[in-house]
C-alpha positions in Angstrom: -6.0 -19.2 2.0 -3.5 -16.9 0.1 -0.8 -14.9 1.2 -0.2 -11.5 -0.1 2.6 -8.4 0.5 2.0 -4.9 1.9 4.9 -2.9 0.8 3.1 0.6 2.1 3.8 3.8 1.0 7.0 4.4 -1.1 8.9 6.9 0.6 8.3 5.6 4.3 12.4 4.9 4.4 12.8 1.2 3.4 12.1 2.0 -0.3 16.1 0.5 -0.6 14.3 -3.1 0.6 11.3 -3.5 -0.7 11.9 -4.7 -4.2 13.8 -7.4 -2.5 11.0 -8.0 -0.2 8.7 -8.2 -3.7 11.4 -10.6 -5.1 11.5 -12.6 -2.0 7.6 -12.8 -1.9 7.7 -13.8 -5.3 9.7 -16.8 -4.8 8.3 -17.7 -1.3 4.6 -18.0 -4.0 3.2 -15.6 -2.4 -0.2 -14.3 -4.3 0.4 -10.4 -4.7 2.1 -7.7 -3.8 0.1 -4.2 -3.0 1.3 -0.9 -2.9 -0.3 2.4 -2.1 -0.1 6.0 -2.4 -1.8 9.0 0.1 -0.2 12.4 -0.7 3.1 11.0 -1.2 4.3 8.2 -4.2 2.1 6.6 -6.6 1.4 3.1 -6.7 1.5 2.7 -10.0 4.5 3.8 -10.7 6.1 1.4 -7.8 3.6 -1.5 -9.6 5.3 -0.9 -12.7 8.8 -1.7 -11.3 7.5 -4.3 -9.0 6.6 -6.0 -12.1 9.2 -5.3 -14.2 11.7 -7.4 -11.6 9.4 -10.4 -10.7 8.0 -13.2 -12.3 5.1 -14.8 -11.4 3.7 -12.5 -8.4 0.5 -10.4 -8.9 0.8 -6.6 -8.4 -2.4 -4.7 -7.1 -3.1 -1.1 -6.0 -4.1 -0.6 -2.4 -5.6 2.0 -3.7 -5.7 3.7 -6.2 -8.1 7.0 -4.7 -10.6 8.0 -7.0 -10.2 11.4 -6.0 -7.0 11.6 -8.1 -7.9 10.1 -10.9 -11.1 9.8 -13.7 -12.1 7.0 -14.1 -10.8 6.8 -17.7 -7.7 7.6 -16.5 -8.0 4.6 -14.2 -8.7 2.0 -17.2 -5.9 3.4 -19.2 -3.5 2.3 -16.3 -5.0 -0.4 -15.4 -4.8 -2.0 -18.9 -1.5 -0.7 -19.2 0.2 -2.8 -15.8 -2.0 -5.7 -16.7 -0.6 -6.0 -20.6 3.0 -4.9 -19.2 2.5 -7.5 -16.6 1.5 -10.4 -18.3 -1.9 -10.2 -16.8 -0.3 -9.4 -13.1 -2.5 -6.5 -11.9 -5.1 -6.6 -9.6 -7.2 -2.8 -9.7 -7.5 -1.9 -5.8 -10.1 1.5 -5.6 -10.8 3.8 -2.3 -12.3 7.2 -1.9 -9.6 8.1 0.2 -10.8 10.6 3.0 -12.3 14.0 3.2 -9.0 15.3 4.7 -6.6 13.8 1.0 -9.5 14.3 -1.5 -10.3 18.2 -0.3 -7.2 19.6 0.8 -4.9 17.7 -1.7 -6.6 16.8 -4.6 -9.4 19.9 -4.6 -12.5 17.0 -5.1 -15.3 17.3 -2.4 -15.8 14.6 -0.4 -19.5 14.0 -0.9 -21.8 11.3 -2.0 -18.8 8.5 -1.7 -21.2 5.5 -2.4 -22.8 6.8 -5.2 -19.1 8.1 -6.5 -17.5 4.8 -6.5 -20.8 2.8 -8.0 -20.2 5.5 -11.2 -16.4 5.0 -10.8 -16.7 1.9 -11.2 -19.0 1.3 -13.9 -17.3 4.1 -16.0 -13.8 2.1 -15.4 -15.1 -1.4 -16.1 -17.4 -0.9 -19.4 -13.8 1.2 -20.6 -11.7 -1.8 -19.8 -14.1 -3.9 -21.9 -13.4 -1.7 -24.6 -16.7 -0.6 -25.3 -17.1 2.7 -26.7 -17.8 5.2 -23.1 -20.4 7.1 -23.2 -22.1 7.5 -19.8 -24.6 9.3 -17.8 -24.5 9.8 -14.2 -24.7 12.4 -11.6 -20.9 13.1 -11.2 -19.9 11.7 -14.8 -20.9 13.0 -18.0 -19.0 11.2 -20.9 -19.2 12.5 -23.7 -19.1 16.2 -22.0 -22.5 17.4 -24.0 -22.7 20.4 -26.1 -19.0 20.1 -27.1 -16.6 18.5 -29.5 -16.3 15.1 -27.7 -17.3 11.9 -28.8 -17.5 8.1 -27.2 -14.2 7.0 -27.8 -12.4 3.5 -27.5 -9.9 2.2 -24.8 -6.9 1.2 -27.8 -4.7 -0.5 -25.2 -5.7 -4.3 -24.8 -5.5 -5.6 -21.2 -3.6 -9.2 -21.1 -7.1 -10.4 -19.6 -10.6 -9.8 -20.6 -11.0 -9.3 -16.9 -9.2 -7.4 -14.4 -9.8 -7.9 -11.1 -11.4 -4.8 -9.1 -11.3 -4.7 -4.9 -12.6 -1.7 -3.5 -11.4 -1.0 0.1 -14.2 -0.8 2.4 -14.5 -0.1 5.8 -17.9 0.9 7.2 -20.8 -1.0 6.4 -22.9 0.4 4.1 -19.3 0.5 2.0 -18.6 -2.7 2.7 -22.5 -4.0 1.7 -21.8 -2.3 -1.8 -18.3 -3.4 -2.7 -19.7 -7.2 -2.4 -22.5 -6.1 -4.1 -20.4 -4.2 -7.3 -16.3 -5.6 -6.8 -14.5 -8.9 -6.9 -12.8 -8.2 -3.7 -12.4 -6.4 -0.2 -9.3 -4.7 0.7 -9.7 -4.6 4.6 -7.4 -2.5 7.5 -7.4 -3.5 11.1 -9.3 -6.9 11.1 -10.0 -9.1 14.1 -11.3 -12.4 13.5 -12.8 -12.5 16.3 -15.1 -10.1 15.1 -14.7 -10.0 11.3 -17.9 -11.6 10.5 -20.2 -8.5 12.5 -17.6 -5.8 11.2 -17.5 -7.0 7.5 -18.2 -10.1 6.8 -22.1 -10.0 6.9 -22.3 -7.1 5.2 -20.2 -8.1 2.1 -22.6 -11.3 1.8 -25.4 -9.0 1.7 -23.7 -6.9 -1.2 -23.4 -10.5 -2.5 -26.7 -11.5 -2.6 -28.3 -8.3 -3.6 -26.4 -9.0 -6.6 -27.7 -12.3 -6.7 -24.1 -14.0 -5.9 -22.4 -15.7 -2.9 -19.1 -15.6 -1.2 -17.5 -17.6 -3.6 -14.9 -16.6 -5.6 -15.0 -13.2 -3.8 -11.8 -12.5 -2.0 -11.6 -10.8 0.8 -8.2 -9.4 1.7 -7.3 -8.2 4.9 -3.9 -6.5 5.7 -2.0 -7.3 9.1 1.2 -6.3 10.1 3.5 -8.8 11.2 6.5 -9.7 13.9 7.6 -12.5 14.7 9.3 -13.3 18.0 8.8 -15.4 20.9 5.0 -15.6 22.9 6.9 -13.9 26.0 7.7 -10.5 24.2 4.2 -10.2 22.4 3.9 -7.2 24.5 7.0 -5.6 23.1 6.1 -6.8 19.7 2.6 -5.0 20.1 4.3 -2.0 20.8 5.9 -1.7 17.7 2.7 -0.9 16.0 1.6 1.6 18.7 2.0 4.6 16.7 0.8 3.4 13.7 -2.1 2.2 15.2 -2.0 5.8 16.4 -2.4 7.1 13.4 -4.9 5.8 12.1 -7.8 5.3 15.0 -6.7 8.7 16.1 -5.4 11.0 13.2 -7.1 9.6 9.8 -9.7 12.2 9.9 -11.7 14.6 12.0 -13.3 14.3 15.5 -17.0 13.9 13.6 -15.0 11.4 10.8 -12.5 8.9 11.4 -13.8 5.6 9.7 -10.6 3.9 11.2 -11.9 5.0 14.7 -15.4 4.0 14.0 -14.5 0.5 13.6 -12.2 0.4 16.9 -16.0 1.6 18.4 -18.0 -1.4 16.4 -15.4 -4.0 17.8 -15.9 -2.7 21.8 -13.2 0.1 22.4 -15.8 3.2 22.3 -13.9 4.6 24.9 -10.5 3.8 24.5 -11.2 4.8 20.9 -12.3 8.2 22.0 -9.1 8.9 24.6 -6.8 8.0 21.7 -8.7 10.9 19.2 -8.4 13.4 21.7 -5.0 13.2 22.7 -3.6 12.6 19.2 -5.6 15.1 17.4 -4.5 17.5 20.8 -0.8 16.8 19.3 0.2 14.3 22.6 1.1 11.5 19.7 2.9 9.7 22.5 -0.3 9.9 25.0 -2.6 8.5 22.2 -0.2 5.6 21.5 0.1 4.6 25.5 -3.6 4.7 25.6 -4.1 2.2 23.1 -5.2 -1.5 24.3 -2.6 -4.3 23.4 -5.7 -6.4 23.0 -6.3 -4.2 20.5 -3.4 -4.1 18.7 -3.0 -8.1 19.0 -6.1 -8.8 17.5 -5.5 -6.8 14.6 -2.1 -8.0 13.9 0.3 -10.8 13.6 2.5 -11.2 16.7 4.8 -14.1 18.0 5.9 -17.4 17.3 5.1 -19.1 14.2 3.0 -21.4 16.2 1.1 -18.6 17.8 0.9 -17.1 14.1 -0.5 -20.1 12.5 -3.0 -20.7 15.4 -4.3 -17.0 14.0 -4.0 -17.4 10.4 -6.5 -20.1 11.3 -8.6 -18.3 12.8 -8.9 -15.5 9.6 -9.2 -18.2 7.5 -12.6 -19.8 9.4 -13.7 -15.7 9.3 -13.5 -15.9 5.8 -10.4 -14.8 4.4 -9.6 -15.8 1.2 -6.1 -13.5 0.6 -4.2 -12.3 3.6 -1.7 -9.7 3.3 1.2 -9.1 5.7 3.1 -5.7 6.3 6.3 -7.6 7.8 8.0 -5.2 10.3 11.7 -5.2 11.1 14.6 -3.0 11.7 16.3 -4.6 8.8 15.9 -6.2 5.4 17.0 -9.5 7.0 14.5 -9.1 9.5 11.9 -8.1 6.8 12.9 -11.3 5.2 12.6 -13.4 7.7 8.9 -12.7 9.0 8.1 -13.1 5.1 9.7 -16.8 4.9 8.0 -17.2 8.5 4.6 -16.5 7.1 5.3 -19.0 4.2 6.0 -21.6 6.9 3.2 -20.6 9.5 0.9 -21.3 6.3 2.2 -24.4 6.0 1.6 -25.4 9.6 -2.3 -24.3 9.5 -2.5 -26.0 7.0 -3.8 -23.9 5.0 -1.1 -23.7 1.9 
């Protein structure tokens, strides 16, 4: 099993760090560094000088949202970061949420499978260079009746293959990404119940395609603090209002994918107490009301010992590349849980 780097959102008020979190990730060996964007910085923009200042690292998008972008568009940057790279990039894709794509990018939110499958073949056959000419339901390339033509990606990606993840979360999602990707990009897994919640159904993409597991990754993020096994409790509730956030904020009360998979793992009716009170504006209520069982199972917390038993765990549930969003109050601190995830590798041996 891999390790990877979460660096977030730019703008979240460590930006000062996190190149030297990238550097330090990129001589700990770790296997990539993701960044993403919502409403607020780019990622490829932050991939771009990510790159620039490390050497043998992989930089991926997690996500680039479709809403923001055509898929022409996507290729063009894509083959750009991989040839400025040296064949570092890694092309992570989402459809965002009705909430980003409607209100701050003016793209309805409708028909989100069928979107990405067209996304994504529009975005690979124009990495390949071919000349693009498509028809879909949502793309029409050339436009017809008008002056375009098929035309020719001129920029020539470092590989003949990028690598394309697709973040998934419910299952009909995550049954097409294995069935159309070469990875999962995955947000608040347990292993204890990875294979019902994901798992299963990205082998089913898989062998709808005709293909197996192998050589897909699957990429789960978990944030991470490291500490001793007696303050797990007030490591968990570090990540209390994140965890906030999304099972109780990402969305509406009829569409929250984030809270839909806290239901599928058991917490129906924590999940619904947290929604209420957060969307009711009591942040503080929905982040008391959330279970640290929940919160532990879907993160990284204590000793390196306690960490490695875990990491163990993910990698028996099928995790091929796991990515840690190191918490800490400091760069040194952010440092440190990086060089402790390096050596909690070790000790499962799983490096």
């Amino acid at each position: 099993m891999r390790l990877g780097i979460n660096l977030g959102y730019w703008g979240a008020g460590m930006d000062s760090d996190n190149l030297a979190v990238a550097q330090e990730a990129d001589r700990l060996g770790y296997s990539v560094c993701w960044a993403a964007e919502a409403y607020g910085s780019d990622a490829a923009t932050v991939l771009s000088w990510v790159a620039a200042q490390t050497e043998r690292i992989d930089i991926g998008s997690a996500i680039f949202q479709i809403p923001a972008r055509t898929p022409a568009m996507t290729a063009m940057t894509a083959a750009t970061l991989d040839s400025l790279s040296g064949g570092r990039f890694r092309l992570g894709l989402g459809v965002s949420g009705p909430q980003v794509s409607e209100g701050w990018y003016g793209v309805k939110f409708d028909k989100p499978l069928a979107r990405t499958r067209e996304y994504v073949d529009i975005v690979r056959k124009a990495m390949s260079r071919e000349r693009l000419s498509y028809e879909g339901e949502h793309w029409t390339l050339p436009l017809p009746g008008g002056p375009g033509k098929p035309l020719k990606l001129t920029v020539h990606p470092q590989r003949e293959h990028i690598p394309l993840y697709i973040a998934a979360i419910g299952p009909k999602n995550l049954q097409q990404t294995g069935e159309i990707a070469d990875g999962a990009l995955l947000i608040f897994p347990s292993a204890d119940h990875l294979e019902e919640t994901a798992v299963s159904h990205l082998r089913a993409g898989r062998e709808r395609a005709g293909k197996t597991l192998d050589g897909f990754d699957i990429c789960p993020t978990l944030p991470l603090a490291v500490g001793a096994d007696k303050d797990v409790s007030a490591l968990a509730d570090m990540f209390r209002p994140y965890t906030a956030l999304y099972v109780g904020g990402m969305g509406s009360p009829k569409q929250n994918f984030y809270n839909q998979l806290a239901q599928r793992m058991g917490y129906g009716k924590e999940a619904a107490e947290i929604q209420e009170k957060y969307l009711s504006g009591d942040k503080e209520g929905a982040a008391a009301a959330i279970p640290e069982q929940l919160i532990d199972q879907t993160t990284l917390l204590g000793s390196v010992e306690r960490i490695a038993e875990r990491m163990q765990a993910y990698a028996a549930a099928g995790v091929t590349t796991l990515t840690l969003a190191p918490a800490g109050f400091s760069l040194e601190d952010r440092l440190a849980s990086l060089r402790a995830g390096t050596e909690a590798l070790e000790r499962a041996g799983l490096a």
